[in-house]
mmCIF file as Biopython writes it, N, C-alpha, C and O atoms, coordinates in Angstrom:
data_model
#
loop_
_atom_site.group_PDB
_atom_site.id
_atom_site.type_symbol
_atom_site.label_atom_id
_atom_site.label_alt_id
_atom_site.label_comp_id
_atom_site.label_asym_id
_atom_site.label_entity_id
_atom_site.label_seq_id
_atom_site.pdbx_PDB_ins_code
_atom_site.Cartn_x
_atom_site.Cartn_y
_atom_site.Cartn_z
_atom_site.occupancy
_atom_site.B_iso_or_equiv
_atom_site.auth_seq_id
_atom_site.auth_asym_id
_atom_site.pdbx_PDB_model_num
ATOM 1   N N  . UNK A ? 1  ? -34.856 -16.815 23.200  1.0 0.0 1  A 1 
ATOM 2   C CA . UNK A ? 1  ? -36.113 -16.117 23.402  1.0 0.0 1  A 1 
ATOM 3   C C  . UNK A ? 1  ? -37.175 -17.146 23.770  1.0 0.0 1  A 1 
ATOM 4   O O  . UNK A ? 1  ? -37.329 -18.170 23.104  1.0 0.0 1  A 1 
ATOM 5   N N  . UNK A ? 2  ? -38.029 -16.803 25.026  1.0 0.0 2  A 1 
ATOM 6   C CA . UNK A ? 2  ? -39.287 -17.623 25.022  1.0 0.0 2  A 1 
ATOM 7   C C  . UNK A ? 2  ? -40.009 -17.672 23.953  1.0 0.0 2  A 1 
ATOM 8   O O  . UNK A ? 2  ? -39.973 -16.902 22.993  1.0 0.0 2  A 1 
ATOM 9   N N  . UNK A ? 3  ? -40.983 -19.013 24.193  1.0 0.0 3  A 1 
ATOM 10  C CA . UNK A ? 3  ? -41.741 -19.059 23.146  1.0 0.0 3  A 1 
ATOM 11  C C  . UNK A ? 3  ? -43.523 -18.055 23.728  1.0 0.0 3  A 1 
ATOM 12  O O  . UNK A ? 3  ? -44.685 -18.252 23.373  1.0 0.0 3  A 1 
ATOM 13  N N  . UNK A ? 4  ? -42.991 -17.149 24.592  1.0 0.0 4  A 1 
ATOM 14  C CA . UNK A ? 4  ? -44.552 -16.338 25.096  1.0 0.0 4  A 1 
ATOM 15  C C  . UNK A ? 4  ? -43.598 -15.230 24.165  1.0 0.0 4  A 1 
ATOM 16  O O  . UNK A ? 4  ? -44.062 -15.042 23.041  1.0 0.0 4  A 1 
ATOM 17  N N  . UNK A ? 5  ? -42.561 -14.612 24.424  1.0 0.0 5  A 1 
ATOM 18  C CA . UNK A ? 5  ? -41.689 -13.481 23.331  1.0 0.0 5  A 1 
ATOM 19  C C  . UNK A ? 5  ? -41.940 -13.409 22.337  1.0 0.0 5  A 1 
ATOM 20  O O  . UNK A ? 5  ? -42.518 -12.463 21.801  1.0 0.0 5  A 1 
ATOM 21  N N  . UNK A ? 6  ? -41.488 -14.605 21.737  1.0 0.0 6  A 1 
ATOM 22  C CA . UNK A ? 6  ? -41.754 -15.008 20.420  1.0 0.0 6  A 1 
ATOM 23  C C  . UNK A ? 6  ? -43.498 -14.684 19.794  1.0 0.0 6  A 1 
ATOM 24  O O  . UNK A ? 6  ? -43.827 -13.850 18.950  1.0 0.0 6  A 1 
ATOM 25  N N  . UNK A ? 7  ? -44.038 -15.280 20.254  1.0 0.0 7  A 1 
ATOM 26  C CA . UNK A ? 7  ? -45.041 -15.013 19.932  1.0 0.0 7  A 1 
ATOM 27  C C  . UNK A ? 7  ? -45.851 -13.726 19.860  1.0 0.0 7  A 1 
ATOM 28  O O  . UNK A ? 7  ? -46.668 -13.544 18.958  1.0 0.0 7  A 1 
ATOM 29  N N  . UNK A ? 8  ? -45.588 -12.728 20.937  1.0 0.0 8  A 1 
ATOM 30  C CA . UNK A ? 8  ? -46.301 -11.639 21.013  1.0 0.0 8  A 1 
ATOM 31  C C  . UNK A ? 8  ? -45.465 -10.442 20.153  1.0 0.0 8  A 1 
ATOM 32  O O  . UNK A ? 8  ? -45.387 -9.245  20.428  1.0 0.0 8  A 1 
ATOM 33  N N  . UNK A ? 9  ? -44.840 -11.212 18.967  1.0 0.0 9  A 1 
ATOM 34  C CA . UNK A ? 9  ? -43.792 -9.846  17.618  1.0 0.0 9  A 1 
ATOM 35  C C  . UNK A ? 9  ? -44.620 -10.009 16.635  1.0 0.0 9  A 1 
ATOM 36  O O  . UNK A ? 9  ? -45.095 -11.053 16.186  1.0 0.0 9  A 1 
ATOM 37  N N  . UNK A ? 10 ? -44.785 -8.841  16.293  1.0 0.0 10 A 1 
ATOM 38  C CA . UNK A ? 10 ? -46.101 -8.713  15.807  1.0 0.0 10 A 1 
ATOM 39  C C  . UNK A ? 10 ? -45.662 -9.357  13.431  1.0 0.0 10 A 1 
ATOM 40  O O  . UNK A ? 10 ? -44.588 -9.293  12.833  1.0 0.0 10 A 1 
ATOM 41  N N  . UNK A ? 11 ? -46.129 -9.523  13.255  1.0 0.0 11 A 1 
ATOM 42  C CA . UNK A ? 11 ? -46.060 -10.098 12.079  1.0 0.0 11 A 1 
ATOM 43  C C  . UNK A ? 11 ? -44.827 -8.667  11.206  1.0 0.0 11 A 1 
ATOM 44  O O  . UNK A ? 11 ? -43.746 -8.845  10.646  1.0 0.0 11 A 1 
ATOM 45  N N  . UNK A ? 12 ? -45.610 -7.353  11.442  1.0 0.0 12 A 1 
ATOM 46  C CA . UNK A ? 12 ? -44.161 -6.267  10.735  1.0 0.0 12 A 1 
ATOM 47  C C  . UNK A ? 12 ? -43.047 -6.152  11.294  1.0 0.0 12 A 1 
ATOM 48  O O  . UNK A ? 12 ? -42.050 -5.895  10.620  1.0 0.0 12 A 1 
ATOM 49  N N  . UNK A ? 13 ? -42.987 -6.316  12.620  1.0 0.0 13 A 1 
ATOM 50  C CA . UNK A ? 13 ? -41.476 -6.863  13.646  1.0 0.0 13 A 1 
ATOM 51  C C  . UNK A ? 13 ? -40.857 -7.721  13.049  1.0 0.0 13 A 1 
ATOM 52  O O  . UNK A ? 13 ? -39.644 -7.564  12.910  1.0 0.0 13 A 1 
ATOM 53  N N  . UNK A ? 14 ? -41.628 -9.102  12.419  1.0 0.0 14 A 1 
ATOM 54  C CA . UNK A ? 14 ? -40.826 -9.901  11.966  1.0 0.0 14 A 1 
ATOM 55  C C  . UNK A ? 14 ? -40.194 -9.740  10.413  1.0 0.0 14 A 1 
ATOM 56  O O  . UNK A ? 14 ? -39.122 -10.093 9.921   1.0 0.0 14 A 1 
ATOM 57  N N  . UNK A ? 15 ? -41.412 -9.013  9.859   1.0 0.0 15 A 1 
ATOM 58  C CA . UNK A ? 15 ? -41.065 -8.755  8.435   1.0 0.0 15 A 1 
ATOM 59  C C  . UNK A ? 15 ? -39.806 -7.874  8.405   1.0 0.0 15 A 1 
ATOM 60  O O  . UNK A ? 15 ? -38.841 -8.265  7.749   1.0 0.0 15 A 1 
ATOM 61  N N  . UNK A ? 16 ? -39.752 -6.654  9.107   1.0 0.0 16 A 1 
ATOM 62  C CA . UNK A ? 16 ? -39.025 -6.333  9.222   1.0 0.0 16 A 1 
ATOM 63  C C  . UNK A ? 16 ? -37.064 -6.518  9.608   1.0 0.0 16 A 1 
ATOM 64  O O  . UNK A ? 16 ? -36.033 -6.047  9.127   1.0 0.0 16 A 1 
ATOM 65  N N  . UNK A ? 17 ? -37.374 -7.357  10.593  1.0 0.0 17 A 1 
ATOM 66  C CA . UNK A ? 17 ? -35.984 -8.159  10.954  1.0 0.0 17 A 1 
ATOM 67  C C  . UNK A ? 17 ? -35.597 -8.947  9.787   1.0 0.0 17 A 1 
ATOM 68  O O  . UNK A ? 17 ? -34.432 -9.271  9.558   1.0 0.0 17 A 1 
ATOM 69  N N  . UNK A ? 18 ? -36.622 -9.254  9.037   1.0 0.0 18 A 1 
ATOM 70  C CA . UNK A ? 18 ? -36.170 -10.210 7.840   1.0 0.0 18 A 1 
ATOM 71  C C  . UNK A ? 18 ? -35.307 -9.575  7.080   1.0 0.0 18 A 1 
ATOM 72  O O  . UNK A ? 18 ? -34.177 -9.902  6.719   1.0 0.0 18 A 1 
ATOM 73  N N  . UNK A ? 19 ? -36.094 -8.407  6.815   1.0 0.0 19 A 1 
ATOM 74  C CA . UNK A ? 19 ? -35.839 -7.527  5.989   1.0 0.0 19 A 1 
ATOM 75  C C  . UNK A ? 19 ? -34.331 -6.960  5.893   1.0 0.0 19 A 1 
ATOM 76  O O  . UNK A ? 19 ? -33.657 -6.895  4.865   1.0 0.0 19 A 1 
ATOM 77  N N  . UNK A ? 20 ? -33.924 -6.533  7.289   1.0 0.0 20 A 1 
ATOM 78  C CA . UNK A ? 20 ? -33.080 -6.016  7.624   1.0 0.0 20 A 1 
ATOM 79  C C  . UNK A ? 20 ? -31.740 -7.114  7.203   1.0 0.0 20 A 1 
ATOM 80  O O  . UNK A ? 20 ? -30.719 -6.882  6.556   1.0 0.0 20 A 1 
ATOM 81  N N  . UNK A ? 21 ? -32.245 -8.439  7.891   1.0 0.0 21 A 1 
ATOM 82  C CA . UNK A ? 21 ? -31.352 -9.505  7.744   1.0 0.0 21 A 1 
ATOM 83  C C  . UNK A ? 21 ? -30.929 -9.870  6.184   1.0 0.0 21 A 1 
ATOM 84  O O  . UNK A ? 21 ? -29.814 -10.340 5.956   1.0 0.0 21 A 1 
ATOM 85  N N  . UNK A ? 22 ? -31.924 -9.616  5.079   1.0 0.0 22 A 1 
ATOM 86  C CA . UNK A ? 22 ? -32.194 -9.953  3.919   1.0 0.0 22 A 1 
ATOM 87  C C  . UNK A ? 22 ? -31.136 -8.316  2.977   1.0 0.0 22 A 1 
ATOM 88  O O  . UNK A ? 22 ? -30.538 -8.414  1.906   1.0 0.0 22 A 1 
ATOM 89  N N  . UNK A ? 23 ? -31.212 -7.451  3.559   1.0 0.0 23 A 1 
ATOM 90  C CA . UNK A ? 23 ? -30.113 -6.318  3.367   1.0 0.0 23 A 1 
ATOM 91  C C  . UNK A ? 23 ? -29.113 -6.338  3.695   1.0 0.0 23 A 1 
ATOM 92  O O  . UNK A ? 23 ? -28.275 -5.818  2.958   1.0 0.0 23 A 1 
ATOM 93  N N  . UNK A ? 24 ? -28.773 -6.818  4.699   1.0 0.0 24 A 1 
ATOM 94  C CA . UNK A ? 24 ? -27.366 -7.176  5.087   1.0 0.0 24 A 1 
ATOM 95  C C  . UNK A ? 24 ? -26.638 -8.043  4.282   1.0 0.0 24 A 1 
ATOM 96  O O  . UNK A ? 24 ? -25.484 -7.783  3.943   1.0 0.0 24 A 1 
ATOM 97  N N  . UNK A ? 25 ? -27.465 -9.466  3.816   1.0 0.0 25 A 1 
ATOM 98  C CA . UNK A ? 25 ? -26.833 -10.537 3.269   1.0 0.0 25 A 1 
ATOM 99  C C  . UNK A ? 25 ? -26.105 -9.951  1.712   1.0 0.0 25 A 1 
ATOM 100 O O  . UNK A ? 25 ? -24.942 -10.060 1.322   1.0 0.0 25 A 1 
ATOM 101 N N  . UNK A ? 26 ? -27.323 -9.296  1.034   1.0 0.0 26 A 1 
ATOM 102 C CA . UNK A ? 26 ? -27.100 -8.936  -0.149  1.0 0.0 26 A 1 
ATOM 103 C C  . UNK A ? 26 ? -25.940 -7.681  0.295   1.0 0.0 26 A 1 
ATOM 104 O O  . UNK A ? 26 ? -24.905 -7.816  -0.358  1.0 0.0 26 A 1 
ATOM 105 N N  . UNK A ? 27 ? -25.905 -6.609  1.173   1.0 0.0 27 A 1 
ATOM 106 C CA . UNK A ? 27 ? -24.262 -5.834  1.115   1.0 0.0 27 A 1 
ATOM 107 C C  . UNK A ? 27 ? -23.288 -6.506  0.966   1.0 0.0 27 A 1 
ATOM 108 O O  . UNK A ? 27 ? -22.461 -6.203  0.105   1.0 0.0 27 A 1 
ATOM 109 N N  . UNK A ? 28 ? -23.116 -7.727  1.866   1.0 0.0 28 A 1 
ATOM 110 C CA . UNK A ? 28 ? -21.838 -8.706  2.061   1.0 0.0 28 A 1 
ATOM 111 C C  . UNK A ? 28 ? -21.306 -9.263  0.695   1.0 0.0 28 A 1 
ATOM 112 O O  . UNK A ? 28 ? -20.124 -9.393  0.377   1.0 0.0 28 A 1 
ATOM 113 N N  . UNK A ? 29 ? -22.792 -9.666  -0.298  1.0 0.0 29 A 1 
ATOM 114 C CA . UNK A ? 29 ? -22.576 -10.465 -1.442  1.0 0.0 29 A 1 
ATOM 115 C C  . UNK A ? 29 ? -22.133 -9.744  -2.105  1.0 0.0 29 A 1 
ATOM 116 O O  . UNK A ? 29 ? -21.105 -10.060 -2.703  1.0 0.0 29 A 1 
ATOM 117 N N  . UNK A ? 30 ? -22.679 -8.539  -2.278  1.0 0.0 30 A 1 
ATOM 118 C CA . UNK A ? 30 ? -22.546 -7.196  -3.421  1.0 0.0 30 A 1 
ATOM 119 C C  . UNK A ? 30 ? -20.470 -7.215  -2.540  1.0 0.0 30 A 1 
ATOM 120 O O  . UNK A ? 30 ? -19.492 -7.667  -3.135  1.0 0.0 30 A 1 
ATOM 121 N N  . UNK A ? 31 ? -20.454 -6.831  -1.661  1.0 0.0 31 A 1 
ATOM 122 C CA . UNK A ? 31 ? -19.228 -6.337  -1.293  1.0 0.0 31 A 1 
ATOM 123 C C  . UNK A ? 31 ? -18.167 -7.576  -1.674  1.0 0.0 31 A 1 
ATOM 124 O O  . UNK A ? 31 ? -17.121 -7.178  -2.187  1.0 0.0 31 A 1 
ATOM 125 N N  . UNK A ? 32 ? -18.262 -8.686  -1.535  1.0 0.0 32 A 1 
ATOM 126 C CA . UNK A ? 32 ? -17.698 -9.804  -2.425  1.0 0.0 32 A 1 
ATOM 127 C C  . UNK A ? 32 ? -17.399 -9.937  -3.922  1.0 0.0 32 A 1 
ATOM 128 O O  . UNK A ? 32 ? -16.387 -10.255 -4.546  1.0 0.0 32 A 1 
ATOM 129 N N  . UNK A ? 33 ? -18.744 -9.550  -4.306  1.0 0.0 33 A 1 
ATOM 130 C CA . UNK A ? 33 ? -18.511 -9.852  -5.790  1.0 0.0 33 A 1 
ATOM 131 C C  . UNK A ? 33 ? -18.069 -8.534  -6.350  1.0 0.0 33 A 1 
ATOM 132 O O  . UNK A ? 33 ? -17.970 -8.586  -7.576  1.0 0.0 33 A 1 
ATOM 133 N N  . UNK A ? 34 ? -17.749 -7.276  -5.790  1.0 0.0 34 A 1 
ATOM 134 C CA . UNK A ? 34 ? -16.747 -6.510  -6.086  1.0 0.0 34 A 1 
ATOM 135 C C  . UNK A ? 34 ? -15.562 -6.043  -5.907  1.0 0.0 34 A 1 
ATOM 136 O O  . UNK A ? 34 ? -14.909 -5.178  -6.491  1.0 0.0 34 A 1 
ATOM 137 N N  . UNK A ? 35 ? -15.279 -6.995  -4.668  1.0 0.0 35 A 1 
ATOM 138 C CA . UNK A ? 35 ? -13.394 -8.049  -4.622  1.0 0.0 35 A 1 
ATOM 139 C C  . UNK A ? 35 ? -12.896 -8.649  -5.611  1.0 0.0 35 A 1 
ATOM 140 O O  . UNK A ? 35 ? -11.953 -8.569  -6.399  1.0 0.0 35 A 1 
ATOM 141 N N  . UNK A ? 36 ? -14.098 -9.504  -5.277  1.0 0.0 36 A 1 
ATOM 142 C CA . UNK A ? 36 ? -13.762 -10.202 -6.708  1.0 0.0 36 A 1 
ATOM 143 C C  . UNK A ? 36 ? -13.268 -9.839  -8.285  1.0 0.0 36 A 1 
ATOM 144 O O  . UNK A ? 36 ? -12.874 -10.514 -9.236  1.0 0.0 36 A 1 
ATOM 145 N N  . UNK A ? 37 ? -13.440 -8.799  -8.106  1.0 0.0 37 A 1 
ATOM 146 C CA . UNK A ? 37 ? -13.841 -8.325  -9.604  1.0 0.0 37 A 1 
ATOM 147 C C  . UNK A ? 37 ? -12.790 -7.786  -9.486  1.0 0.0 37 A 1 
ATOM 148 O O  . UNK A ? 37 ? -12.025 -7.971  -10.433 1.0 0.0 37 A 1 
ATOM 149 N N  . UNK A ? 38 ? -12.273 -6.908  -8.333  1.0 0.0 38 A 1 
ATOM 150 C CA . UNK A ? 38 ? -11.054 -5.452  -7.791  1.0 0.0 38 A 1 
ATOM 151 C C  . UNK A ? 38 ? -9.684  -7.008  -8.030  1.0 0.0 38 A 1 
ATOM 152 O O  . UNK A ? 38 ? -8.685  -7.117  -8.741  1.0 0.0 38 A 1 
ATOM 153 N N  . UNK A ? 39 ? -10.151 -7.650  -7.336  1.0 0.0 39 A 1 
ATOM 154 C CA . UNK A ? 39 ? -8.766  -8.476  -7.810  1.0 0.0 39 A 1 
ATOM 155 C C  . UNK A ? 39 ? -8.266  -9.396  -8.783  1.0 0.0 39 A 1 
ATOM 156 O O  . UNK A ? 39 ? -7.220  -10.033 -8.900  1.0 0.0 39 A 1 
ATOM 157 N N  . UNK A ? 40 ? -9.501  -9.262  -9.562  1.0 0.0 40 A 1 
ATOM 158 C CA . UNK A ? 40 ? -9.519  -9.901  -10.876 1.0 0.0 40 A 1 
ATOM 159 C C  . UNK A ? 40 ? -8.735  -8.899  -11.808 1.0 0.0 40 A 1 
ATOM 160 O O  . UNK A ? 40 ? -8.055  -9.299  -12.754 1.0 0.0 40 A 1 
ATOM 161 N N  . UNK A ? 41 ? -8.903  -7.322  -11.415 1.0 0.0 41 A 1 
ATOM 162 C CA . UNK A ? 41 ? -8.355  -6.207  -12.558 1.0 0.0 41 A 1 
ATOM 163 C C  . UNK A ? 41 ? -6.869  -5.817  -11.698 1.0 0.0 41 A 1 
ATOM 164 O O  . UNK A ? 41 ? -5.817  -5.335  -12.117 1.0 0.0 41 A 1 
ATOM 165 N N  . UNK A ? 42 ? -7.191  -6.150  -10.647 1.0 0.0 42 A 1 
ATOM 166 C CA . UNK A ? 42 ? -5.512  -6.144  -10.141 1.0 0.0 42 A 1 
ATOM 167 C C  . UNK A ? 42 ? -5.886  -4.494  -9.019  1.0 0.0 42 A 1 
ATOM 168 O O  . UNK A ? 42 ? -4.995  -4.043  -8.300  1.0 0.0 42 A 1 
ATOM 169 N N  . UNK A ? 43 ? -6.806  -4.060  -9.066  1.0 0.0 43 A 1 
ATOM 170 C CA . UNK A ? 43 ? -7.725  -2.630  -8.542  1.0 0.0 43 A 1 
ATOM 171 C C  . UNK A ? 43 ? -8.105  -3.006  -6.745  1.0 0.0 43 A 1 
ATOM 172 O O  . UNK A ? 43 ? -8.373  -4.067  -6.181  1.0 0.0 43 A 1 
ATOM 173 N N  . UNK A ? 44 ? -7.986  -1.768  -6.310  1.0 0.0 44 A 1 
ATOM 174 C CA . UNK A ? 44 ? -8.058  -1.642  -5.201  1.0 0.0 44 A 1 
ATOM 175 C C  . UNK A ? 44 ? -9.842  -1.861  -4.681  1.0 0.0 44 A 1 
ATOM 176 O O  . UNK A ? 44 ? -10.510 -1.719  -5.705  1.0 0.0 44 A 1 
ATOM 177 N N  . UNK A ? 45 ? -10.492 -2.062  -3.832  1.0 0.0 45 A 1 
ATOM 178 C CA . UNK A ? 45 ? -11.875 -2.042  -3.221  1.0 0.0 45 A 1 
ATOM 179 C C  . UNK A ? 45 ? -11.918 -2.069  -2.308  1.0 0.0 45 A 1 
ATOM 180 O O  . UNK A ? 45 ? -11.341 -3.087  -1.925  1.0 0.0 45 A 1 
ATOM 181 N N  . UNK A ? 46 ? -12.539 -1.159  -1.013  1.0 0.0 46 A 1 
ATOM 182 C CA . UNK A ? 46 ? -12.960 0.114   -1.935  1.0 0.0 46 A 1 
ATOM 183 C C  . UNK A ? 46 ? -12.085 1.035   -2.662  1.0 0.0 46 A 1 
ATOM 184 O O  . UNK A ? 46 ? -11.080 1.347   -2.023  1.0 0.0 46 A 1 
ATOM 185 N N  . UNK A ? 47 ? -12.209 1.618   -3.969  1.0 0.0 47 A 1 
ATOM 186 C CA . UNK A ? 47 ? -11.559 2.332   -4.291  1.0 0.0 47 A 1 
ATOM 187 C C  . UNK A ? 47 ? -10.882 3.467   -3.669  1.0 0.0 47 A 1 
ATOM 188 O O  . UNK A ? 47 ? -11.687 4.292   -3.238  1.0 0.0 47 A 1 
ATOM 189 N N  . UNK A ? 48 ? -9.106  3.901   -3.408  1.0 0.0 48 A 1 
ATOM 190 C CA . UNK A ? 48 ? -9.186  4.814   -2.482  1.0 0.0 48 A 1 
ATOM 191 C C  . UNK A ? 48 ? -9.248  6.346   -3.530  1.0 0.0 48 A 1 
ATOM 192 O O  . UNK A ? 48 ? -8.807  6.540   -4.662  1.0 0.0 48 A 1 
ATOM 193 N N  . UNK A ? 49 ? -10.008 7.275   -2.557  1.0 0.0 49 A 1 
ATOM 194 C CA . UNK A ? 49 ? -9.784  8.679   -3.454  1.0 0.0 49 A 1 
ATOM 195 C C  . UNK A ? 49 ? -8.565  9.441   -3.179  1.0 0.0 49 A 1 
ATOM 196 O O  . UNK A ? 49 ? -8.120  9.737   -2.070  1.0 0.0 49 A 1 
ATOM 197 N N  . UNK A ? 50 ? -8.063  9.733   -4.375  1.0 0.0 50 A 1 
ATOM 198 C CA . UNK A ? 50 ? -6.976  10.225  -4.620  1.0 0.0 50 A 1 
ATOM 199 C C  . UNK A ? 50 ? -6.655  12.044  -3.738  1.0 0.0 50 A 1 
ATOM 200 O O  . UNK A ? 50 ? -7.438  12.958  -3.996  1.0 0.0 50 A 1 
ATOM 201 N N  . UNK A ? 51 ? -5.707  12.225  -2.970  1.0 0.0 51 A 1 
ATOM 202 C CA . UNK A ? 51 ? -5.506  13.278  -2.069  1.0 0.0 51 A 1 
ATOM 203 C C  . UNK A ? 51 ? -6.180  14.612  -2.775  1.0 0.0 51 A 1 
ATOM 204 O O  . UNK A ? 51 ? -7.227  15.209  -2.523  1.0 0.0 51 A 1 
ATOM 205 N N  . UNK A ? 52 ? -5.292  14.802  -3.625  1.0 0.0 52 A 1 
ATOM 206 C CA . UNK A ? 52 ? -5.905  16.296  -3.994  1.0 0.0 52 A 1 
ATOM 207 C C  . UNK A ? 52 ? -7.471  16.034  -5.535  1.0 0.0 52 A 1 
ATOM 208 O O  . UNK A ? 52 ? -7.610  16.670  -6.580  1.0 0.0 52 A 1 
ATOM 209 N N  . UNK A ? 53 ? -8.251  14.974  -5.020  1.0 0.0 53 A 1 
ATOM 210 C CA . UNK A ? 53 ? -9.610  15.213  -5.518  1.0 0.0 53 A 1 
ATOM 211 C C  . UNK A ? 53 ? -10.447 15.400  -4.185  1.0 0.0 53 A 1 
ATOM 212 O O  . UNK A ? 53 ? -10.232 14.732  -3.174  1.0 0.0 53 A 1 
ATOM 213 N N  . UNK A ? 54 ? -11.477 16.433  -4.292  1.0 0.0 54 A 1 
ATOM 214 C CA . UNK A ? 54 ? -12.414 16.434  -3.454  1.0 0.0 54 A 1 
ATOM 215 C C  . UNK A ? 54 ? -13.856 16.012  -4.045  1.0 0.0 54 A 1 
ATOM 216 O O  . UNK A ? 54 ? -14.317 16.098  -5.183  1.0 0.0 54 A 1 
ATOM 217 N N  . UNK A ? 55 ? -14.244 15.656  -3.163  1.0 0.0 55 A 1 
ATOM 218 C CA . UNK A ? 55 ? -15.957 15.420  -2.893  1.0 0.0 55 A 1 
ATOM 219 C C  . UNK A ? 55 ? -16.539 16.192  -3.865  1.0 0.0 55 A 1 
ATOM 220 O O  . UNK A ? 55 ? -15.920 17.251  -3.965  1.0 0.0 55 A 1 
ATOM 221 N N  . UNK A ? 56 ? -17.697 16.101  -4.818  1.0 0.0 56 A 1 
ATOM 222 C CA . UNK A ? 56 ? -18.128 16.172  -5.558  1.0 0.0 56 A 1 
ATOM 223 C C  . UNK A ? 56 ? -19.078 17.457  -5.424  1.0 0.0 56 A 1 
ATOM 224 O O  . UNK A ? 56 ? -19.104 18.375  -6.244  1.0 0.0 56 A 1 
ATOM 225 N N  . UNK A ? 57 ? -19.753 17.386  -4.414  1.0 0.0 57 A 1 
ATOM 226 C CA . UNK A ? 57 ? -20.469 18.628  -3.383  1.0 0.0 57 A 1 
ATOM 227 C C  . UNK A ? 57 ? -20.298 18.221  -2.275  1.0 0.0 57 A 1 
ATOM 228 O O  . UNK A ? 57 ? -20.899 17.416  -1.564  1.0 0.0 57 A 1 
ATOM 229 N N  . UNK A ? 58 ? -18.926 19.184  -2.093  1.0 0.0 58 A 1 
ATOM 230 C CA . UNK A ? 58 ? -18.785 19.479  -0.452  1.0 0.0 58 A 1 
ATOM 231 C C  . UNK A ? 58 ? -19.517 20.654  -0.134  1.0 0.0 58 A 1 
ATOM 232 O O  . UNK A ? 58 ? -19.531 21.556  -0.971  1.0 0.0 58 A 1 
ATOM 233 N N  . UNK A ? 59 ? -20.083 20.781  0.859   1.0 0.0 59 A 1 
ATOM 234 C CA . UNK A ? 59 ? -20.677 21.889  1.950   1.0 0.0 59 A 1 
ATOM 235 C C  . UNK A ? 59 ? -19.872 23.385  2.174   1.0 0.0 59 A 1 
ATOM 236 O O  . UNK A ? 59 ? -20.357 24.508  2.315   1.0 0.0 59 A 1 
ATOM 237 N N  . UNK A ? 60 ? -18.761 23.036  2.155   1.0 0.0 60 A 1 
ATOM 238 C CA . UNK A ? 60 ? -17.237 24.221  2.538   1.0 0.0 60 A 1 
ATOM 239 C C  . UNK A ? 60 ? -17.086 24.879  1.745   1.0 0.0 60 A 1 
ATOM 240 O O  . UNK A ? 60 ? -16.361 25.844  1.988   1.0 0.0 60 A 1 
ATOM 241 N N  . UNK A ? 61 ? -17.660 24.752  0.376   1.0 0.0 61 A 1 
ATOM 242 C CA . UNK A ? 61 ? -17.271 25.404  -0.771  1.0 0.0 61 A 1 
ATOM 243 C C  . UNK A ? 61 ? -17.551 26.919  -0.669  1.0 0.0 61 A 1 
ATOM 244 O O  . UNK A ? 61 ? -18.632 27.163  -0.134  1.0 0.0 61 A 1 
ATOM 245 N N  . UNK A ? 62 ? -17.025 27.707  -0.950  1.0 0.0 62 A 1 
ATOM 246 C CA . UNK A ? 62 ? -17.384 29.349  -1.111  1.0 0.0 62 A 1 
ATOM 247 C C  . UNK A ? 62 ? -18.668 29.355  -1.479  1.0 0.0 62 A 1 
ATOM 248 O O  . UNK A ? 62 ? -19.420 29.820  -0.622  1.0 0.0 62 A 1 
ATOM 249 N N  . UNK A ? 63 ? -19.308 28.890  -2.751  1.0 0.0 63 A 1 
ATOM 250 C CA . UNK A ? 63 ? -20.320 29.287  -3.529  1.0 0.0 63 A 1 
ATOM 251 C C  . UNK A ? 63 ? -21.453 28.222  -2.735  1.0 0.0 63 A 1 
ATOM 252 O O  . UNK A ? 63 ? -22.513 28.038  -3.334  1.0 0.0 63 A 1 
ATOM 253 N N  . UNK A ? 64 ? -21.290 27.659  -1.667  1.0 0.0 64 A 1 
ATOM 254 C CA . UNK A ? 64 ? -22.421 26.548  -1.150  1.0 0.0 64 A 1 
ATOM 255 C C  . UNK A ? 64 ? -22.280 27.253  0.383   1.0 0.0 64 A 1 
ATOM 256 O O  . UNK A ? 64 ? -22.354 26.387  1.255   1.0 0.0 64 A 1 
ATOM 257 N N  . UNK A ? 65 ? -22.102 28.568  0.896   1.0 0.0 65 A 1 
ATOM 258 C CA . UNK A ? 65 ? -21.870 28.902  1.690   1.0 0.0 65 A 1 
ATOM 259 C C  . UNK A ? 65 ? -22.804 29.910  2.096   1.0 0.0 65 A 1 
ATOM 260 O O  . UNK A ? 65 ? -22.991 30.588  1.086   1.0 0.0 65 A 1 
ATOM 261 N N  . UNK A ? 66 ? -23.685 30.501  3.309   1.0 0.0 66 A 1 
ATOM 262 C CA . UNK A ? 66 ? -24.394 31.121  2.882   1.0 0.0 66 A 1 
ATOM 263 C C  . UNK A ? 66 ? -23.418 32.733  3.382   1.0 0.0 66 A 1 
ATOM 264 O O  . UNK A ? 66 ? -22.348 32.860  3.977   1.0 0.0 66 A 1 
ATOM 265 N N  . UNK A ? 67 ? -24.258 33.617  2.889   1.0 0.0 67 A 1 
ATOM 266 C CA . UNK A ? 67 ? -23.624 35.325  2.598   1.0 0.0 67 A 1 
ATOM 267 C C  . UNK A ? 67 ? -23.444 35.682  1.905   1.0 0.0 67 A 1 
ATOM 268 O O  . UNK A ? 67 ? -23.867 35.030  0.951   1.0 0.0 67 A 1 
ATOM 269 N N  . UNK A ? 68 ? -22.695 36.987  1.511   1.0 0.0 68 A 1 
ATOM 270 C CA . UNK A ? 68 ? -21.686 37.405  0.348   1.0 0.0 68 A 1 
ATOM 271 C C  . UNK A ? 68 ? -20.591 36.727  -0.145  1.0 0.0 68 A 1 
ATOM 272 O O  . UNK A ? 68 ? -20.039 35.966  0.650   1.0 0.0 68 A 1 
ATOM 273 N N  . UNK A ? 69 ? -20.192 36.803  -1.129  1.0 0.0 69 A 1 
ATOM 274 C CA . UNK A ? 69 ? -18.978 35.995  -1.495  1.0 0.0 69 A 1 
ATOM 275 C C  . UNK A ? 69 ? -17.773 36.633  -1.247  1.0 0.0 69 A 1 
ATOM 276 O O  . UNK A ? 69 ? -16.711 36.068  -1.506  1.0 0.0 69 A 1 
#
């Protein structure tokens, strides 16, 4: 990037990119140090969900549906 580019990002452009950059780092770490941990207990990460459990509130459900039942 020029240094005329550079210059004309406005101070929340930059805060922002930080920001973004500064969220990313910490997912990666967080996502590490719960490898770590998954292969310390001998456990899978991400955990996989088991076939016949569903979603907690799914949308499809009869009673989350709109109409008569």
């Amino acid at each position: 990037m020029s240094d005329q580019a550079q210059r004309s990002r406005s101070l929340r452009e930059i805060e922002l990119e930080v920001e973004a950059e500064g969220r990313e780092w910490m997912r990666r770490r967080l996502e590490e140090r719960l490898q770590e941990e998954a292969d310390r207990d001998g456990k899978v990460f991400p955990p996989q969900q088991l076939q016949d459990q569903a979603p907690a509130n799914r949308m499809d459900e009869p009673e989350h549906r709109s109409g008569g039942a």
